[in-house]
mmCIF file of the N, C-alpha and C atoms, coordinates in Angstrom:
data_MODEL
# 
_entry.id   MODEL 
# 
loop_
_atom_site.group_PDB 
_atom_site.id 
_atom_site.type_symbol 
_atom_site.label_atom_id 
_atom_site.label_alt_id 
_atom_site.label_comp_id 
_atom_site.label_asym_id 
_atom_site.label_entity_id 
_atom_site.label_seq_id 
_atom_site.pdbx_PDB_ins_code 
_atom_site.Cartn_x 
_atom_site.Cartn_y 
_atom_site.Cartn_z 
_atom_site.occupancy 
_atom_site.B_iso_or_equiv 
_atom_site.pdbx_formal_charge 
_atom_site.auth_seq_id 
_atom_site.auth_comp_id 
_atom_site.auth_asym_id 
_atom_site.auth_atom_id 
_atom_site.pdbx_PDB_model_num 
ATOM 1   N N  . UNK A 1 1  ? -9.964  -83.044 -42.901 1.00 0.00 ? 1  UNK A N  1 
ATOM 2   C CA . UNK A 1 1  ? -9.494  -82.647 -44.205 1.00 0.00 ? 1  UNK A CA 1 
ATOM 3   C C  . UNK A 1 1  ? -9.380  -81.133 -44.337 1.00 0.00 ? 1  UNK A C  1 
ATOM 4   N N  . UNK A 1 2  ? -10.339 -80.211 -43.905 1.00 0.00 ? 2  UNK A N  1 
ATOM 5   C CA . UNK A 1 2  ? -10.032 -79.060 -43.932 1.00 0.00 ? 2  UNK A CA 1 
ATOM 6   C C  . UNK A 1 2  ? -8.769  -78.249 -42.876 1.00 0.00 ? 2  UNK A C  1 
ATOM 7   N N  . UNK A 1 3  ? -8.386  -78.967 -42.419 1.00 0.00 ? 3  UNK A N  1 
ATOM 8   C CA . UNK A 1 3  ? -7.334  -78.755 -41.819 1.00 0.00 ? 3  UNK A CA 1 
ATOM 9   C C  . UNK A 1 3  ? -5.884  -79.080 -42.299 1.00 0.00 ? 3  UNK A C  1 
ATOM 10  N N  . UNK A 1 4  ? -5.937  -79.201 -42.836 1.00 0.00 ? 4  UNK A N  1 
ATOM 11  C CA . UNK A 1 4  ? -4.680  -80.228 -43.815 1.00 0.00 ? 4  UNK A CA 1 
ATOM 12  C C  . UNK A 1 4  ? -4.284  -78.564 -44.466 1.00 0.00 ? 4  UNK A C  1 
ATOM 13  N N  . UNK A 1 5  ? -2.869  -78.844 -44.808 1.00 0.00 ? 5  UNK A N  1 
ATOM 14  C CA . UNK A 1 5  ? -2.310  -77.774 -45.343 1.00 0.00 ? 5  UNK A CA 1 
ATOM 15  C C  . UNK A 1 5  ? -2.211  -77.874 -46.850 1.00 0.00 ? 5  UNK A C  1 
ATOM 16  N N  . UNK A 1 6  ? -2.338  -76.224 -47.424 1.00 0.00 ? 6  UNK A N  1 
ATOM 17  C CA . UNK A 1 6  ? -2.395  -76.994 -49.048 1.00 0.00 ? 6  UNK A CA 1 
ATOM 18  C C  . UNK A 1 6  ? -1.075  -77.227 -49.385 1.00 0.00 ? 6  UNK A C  1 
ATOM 19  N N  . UNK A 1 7  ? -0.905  -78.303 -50.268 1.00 0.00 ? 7  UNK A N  1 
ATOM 20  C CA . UNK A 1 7  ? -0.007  -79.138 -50.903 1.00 0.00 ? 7  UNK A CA 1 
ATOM 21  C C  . UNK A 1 7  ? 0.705   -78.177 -52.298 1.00 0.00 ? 7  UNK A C  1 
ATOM 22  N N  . UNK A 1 8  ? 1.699   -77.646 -52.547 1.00 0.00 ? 8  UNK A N  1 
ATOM 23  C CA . UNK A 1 8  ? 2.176   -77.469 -53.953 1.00 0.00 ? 8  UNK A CA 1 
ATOM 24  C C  . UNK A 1 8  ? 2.447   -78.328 -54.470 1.00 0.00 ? 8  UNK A C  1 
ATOM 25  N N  . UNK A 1 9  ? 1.654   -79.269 -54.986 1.00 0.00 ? 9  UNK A N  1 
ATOM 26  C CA . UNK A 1 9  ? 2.102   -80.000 -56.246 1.00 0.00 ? 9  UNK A CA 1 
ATOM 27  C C  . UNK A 1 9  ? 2.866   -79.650 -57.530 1.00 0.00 ? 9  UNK A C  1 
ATOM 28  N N  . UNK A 1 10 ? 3.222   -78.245 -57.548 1.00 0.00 ? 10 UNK A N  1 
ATOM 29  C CA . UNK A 1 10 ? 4.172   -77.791 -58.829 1.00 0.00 ? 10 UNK A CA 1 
ATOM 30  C C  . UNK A 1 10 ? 5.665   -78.791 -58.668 1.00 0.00 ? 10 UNK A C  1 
ATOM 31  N N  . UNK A 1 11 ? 6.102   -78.370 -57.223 1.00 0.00 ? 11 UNK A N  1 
ATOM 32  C CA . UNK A 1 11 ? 7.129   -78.816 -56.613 1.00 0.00 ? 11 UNK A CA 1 
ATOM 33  C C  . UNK A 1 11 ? 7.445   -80.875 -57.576 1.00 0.00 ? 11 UNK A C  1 
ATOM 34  N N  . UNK A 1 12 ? 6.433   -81.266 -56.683 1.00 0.00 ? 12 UNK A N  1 
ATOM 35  C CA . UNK A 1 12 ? 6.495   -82.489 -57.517 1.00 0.00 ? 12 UNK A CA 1 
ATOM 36  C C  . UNK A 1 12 ? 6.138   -82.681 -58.876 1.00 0.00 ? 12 UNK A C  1 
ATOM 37  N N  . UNK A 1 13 ? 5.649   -82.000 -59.596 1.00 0.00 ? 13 UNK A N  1 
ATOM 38  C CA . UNK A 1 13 ? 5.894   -82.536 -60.778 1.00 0.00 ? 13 UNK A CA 1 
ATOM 39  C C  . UNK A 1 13 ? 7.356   -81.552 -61.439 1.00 0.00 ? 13 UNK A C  1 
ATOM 40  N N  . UNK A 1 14 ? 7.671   -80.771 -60.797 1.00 0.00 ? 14 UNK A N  1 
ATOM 41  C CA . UNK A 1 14 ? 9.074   -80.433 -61.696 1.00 0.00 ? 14 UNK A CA 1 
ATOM 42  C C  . UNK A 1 14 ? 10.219  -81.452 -61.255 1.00 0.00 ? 14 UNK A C  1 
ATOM 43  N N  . UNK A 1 15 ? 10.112  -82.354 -60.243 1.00 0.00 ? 15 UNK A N  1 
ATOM 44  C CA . UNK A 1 15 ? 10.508  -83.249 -59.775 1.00 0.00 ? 15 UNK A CA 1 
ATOM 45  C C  . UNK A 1 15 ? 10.547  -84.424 -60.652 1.00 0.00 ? 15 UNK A C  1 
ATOM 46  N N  . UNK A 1 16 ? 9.427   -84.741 -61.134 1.00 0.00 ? 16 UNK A N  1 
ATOM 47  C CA . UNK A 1 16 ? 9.546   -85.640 -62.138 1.00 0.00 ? 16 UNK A CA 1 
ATOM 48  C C  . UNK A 1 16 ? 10.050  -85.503 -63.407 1.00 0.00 ? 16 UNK A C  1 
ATOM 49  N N  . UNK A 1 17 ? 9.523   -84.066 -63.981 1.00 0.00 ? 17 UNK A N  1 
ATOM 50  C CA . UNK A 1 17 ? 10.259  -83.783 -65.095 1.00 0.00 ? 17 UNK A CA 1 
ATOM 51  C C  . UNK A 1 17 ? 11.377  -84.014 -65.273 1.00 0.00 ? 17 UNK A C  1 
ATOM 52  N N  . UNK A 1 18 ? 11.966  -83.537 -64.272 1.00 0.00 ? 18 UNK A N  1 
ATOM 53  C CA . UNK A 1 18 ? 13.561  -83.658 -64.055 1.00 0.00 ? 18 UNK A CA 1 
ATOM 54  C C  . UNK A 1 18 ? 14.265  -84.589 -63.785 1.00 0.00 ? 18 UNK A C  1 
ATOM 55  N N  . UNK A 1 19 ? 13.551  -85.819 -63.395 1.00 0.00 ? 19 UNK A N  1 
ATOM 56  C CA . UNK A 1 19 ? 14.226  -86.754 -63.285 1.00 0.00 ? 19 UNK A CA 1 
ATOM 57  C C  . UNK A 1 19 ? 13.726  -87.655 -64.558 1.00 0.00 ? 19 UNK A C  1 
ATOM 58  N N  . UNK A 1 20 ? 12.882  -87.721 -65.087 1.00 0.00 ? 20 UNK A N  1 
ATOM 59  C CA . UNK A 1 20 ? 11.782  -88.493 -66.277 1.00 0.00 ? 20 UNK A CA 1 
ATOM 60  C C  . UNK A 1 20 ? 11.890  -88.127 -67.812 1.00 0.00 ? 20 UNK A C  1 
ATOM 61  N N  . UNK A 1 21 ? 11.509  -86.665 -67.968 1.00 0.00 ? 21 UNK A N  1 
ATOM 62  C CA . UNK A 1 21 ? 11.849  -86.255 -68.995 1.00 0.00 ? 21 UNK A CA 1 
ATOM 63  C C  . UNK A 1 21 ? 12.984  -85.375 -69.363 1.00 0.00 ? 21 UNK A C  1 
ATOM 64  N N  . UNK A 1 22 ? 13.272  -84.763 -68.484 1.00 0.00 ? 22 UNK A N  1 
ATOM 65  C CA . UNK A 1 22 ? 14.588  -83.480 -69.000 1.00 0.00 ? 22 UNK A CA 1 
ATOM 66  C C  . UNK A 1 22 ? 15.541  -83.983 -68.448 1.00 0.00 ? 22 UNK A C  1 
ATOM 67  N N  . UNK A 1 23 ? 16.001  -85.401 -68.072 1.00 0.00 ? 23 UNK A N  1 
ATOM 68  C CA . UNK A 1 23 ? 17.407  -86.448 -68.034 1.00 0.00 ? 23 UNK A CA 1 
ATOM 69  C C  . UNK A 1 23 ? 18.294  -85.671 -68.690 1.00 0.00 ? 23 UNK A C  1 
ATOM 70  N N  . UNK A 1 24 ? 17.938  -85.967 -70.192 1.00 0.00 ? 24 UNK A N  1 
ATOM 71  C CA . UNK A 1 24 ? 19.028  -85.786 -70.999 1.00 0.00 ? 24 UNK A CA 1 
ATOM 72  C C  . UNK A 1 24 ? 19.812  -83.951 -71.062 1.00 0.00 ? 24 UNK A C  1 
ATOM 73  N N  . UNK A 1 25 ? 18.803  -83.345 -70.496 1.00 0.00 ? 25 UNK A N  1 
ATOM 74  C CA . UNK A 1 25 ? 19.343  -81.777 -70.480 1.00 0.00 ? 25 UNK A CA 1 
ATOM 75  C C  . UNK A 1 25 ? 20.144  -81.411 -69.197 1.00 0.00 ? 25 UNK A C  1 
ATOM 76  N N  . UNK A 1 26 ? 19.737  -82.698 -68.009 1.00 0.00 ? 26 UNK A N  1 
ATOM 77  C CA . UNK A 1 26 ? 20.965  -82.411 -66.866 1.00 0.00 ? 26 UNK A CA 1 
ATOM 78  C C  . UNK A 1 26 ? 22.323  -83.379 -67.425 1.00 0.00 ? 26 UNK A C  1 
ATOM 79  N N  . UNK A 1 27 ? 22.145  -84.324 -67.899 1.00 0.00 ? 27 UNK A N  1 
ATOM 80  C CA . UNK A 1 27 ? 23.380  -84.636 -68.621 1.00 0.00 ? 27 UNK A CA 1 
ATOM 81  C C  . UNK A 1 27 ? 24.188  -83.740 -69.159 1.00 0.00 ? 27 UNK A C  1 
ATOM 82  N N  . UNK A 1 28 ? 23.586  -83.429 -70.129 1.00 0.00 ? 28 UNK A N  1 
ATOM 83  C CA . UNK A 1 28 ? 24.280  -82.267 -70.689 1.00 0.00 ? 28 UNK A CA 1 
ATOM 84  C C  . UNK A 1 28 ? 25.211  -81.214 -69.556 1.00 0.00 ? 28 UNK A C  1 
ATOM 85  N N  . UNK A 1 29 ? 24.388  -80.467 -68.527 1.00 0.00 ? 29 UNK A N  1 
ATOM 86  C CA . UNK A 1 29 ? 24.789  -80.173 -68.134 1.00 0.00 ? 29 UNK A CA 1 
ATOM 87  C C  . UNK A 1 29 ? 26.223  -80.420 -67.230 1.00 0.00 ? 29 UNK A C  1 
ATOM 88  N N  . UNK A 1 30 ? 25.898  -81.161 -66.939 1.00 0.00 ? 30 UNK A N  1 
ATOM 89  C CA . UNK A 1 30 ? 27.299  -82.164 -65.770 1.00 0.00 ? 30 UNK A CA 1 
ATOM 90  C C  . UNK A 1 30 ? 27.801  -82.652 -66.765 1.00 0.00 ? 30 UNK A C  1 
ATOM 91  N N  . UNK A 1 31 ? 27.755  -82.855 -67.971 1.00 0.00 ? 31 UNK A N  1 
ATOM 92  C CA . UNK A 1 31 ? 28.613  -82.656 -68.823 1.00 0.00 ? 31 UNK A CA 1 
ATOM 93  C C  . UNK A 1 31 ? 29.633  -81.416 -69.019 1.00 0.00 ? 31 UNK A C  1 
ATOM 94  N N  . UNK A 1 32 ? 29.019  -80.224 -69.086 1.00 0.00 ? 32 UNK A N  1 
ATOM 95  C CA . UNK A 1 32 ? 29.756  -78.851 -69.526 1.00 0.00 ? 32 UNK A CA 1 
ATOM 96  C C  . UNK A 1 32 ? 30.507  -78.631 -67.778 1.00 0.00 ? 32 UNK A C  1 
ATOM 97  N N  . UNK A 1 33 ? 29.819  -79.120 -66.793 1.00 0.00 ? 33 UNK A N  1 
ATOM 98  C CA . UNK A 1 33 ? 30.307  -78.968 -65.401 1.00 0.00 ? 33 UNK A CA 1 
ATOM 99  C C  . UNK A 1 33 ? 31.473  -79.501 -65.398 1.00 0.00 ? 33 UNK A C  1 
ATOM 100 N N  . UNK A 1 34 ? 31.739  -80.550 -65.976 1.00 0.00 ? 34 UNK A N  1 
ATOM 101 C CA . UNK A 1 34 ? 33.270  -81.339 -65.974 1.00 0.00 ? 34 UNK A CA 1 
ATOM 102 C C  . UNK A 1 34 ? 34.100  -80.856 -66.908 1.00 0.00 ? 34 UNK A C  1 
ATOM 103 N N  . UNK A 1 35 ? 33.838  -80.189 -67.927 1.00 0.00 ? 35 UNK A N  1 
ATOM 104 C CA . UNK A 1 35 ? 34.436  -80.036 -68.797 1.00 0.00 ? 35 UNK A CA 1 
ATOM 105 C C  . UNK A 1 35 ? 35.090  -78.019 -68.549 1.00 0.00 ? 35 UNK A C  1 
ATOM 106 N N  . UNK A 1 36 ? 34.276  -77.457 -67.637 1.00 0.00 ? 36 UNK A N  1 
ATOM 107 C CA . UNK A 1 36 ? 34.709  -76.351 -67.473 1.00 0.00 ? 36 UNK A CA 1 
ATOM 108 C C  . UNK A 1 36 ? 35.855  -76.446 -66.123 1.00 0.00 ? 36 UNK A C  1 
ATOM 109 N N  . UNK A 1 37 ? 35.334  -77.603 -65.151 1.00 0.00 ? 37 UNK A N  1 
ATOM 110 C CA . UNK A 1 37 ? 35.981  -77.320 -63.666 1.00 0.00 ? 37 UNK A CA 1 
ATOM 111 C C  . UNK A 1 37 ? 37.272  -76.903 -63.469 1.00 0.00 ? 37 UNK A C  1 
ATOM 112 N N  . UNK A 1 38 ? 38.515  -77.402 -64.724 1.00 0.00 ? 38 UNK A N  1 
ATOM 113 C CA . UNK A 1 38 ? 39.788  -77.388 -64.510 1.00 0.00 ? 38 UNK A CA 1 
ATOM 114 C C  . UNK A 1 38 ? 39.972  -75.824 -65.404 1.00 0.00 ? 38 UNK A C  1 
ATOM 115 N N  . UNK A 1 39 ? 39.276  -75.073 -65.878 1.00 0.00 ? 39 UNK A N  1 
ATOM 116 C CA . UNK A 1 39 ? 39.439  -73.944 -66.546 1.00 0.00 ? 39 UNK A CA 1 
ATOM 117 C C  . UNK A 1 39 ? 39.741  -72.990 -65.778 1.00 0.00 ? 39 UNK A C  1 
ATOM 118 N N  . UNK A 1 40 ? 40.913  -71.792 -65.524 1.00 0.00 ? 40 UNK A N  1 
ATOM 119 C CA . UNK A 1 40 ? 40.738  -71.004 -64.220 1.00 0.00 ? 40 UNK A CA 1 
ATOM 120 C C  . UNK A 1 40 ? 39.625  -69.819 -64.777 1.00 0.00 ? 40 UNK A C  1 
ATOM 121 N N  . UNK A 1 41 ? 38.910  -69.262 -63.234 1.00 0.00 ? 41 UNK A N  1 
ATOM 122 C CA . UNK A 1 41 ? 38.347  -68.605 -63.276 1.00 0.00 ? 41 UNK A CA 1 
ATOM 123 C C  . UNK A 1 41 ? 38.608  -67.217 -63.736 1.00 0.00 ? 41 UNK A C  1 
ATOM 124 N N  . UNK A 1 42 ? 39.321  -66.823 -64.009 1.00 0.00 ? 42 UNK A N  1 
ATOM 125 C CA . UNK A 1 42 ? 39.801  -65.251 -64.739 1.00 0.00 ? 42 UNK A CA 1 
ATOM 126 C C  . UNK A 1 42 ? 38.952  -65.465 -66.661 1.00 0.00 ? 42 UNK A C  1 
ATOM 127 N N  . UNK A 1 43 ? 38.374  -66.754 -66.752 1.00 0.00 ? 43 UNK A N  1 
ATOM 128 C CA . UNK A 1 43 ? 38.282  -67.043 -67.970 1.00 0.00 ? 43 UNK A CA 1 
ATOM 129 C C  . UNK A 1 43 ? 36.927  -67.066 -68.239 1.00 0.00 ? 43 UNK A C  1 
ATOM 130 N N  . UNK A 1 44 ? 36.135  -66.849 -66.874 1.00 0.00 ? 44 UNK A N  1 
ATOM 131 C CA . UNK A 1 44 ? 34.490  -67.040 -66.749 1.00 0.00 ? 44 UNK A CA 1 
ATOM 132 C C  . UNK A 1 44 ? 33.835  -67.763 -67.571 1.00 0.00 ? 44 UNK A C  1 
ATOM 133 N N  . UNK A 1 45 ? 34.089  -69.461 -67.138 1.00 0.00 ? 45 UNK A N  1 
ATOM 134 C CA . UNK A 1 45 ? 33.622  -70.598 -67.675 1.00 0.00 ? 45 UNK A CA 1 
ATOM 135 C C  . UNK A 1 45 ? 32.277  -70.499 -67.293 1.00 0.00 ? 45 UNK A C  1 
ATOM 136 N N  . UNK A 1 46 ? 31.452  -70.888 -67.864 1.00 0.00 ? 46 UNK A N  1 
ATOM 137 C CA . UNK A 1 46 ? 30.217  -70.783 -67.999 1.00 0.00 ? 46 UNK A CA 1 
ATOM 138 C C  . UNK A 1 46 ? 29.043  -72.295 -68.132 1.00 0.00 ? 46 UNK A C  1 
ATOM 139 N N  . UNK A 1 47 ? 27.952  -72.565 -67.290 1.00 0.00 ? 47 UNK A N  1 
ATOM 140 C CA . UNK A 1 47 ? 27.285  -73.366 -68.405 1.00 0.00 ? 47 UNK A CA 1 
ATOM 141 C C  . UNK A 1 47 ? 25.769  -72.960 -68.411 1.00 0.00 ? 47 UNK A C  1 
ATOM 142 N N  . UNK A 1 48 ? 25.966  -71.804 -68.875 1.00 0.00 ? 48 UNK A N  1 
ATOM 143 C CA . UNK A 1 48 ? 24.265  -71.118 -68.339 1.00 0.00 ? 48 UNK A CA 1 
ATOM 144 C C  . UNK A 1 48 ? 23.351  -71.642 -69.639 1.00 0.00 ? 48 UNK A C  1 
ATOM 145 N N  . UNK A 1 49 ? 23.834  -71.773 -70.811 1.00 0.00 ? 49 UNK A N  1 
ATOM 146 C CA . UNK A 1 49 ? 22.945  -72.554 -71.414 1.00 0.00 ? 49 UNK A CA 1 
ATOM 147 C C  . UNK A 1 49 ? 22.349  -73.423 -71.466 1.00 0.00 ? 49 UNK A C  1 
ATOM 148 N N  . UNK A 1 50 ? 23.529  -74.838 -70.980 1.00 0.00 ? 50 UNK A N  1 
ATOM 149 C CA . UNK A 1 50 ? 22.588  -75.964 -70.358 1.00 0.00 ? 50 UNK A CA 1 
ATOM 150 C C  . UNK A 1 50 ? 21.858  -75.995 -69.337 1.00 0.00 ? 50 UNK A C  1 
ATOM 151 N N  . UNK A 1 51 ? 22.038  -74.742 -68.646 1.00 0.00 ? 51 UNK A N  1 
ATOM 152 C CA . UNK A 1 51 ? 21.607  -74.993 -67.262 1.00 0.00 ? 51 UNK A CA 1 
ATOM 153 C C  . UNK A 1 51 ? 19.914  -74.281 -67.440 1.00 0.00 ? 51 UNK A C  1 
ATOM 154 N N  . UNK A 1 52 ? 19.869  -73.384 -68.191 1.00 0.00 ? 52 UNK A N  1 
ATOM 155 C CA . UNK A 1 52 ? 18.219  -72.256 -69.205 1.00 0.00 ? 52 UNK A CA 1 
ATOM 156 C C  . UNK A 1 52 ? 18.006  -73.804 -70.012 1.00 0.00 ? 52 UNK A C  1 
ATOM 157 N N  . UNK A 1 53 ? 18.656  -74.765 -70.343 1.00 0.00 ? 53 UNK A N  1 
ATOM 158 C CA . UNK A 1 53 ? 18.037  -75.772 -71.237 1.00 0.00 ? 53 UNK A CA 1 
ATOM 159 C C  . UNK A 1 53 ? 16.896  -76.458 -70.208 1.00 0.00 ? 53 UNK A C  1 
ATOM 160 N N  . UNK A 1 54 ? 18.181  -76.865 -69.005 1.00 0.00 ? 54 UNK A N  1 
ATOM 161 C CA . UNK A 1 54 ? 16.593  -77.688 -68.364 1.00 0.00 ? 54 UNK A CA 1 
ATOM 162 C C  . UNK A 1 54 ? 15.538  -77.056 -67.374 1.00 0.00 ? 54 UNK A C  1 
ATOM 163 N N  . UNK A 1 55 ? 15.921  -75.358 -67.510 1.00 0.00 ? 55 UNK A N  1 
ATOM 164 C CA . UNK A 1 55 ? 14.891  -75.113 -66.840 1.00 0.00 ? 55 UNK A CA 1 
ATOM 165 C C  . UNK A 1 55 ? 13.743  -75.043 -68.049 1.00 0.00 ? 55 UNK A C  1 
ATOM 166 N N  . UNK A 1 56 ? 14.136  -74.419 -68.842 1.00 0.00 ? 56 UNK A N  1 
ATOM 167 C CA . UNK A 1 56 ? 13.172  -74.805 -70.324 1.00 0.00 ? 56 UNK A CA 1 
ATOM 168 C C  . UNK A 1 56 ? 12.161  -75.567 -70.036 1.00 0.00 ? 56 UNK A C  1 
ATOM 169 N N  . UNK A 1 57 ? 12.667  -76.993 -70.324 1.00 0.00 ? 57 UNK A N  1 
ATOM 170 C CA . UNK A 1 57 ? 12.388  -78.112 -70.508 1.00 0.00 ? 57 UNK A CA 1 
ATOM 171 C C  . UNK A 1 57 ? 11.573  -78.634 -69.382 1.00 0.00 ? 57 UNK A C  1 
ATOM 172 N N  . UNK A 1 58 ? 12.192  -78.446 -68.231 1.00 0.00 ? 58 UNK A N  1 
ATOM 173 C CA . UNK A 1 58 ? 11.131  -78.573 -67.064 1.00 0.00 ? 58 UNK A CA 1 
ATOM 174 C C  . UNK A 1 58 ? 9.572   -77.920 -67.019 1.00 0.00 ? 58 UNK A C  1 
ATOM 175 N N  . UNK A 1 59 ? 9.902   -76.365 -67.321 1.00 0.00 ? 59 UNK A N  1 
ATOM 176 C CA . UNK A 1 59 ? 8.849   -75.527 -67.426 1.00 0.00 ? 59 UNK A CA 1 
ATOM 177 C C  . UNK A 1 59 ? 7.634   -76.274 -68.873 1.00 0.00 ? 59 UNK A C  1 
ATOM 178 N N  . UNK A 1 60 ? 8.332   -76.475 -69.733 1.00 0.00 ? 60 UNK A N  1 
ATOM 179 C CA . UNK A 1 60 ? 7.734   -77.135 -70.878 1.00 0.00 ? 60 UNK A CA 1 
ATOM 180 C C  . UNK A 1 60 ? 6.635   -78.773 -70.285 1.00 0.00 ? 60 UNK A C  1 
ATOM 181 N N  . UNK A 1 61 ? 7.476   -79.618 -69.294 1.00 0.00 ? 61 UNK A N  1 
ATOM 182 C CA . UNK A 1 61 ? 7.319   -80.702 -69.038 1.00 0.00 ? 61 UNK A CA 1 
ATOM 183 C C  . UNK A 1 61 ? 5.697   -80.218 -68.012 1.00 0.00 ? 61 UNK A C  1 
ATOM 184 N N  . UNK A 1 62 ? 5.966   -79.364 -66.877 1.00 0.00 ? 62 UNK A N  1 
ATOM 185 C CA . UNK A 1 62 ? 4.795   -79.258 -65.982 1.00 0.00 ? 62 UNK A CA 1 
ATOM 186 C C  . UNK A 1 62 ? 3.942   -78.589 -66.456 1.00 0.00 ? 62 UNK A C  1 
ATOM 187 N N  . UNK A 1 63 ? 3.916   -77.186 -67.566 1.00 0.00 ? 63 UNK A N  1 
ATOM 188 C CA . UNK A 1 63 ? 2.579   -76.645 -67.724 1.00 0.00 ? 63 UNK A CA 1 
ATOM 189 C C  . UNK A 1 63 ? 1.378   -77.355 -67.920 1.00 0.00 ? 63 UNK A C  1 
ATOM 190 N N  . UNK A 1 64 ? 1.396   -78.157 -69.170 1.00 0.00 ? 64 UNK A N  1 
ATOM 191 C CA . UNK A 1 64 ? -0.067  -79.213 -68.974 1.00 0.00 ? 64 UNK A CA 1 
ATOM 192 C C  . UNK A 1 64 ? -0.564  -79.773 -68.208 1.00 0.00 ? 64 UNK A C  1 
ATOM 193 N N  . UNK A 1 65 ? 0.966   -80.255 -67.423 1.00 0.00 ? 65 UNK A N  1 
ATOM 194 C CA . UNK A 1 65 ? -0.099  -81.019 -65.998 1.00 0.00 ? 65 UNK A CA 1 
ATOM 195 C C  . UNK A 1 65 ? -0.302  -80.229 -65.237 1.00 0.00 ? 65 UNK A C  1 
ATOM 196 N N  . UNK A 1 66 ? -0.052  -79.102 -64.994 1.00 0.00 ? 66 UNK A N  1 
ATOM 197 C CA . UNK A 1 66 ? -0.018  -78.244 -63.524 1.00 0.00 ? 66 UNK A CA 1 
ATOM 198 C C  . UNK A 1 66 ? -1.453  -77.152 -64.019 1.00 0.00 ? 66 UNK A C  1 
ATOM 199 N N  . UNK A 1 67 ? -2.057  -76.848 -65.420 1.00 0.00 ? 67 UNK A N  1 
ATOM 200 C CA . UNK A 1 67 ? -3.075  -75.457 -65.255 1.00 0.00 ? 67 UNK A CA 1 
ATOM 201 C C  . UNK A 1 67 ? -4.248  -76.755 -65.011 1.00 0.00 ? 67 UNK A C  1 
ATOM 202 N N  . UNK A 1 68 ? -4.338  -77.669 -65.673 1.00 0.00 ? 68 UNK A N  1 
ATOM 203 C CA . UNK A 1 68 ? -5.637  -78.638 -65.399 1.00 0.00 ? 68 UNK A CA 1 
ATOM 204 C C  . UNK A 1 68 ? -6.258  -78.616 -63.672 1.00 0.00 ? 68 UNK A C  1 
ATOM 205 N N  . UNK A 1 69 ? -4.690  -78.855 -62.822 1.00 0.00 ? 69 UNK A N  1 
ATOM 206 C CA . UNK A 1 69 ? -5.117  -78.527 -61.637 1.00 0.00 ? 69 UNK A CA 1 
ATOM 207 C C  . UNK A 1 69 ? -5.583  -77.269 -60.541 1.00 0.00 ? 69 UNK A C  1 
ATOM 208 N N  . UNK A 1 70 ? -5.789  -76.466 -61.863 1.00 0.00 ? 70 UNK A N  1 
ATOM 209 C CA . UNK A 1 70 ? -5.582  -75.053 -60.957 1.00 0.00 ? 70 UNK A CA 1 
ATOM 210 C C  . UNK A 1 70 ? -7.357  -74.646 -61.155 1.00 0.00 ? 70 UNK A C  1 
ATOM 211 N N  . UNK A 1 71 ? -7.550  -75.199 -60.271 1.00 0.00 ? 71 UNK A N  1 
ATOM 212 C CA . UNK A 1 71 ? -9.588  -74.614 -60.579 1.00 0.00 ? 71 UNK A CA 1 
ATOM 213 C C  . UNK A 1 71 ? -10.055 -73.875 -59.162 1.00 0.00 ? 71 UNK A C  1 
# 
């Protein structure tokens, strides 16, 4: 056991967030992704909001579980 490498568990739980709870904020996103693709670029389509939504939301989703483990 002391040989074992340490594990980031942050990794997996933003993993879950993201697939569990902040669903609906990558929707969104690949939403605004389809909706910008055919726009030409001289027009700097954008979807940085949805995209700060689910990092948000992720960050929101792991803090509780992730400081409990930090001893």
């Amino acid at each position: 056991m002391a040989d074992e490498e340490p594990r980031d568990i942050k990794l997996d739980l933003e993993k879950d967030c993201l697939a569990n709870n902040c669903q609906h904020k990558v929707l969104a996103y690949n939403a605004c992704l389809e909706r910008i693709k055919d726009i030409p670029s001289e027009k700097e389509p954008h979807c940085y909001h949805q995209y700060f939504d689910i990092v948000h939301c992720v960050d929101v989703c792991v803090d509780p579980k992730l400081w409990p483990t930090l001893v």
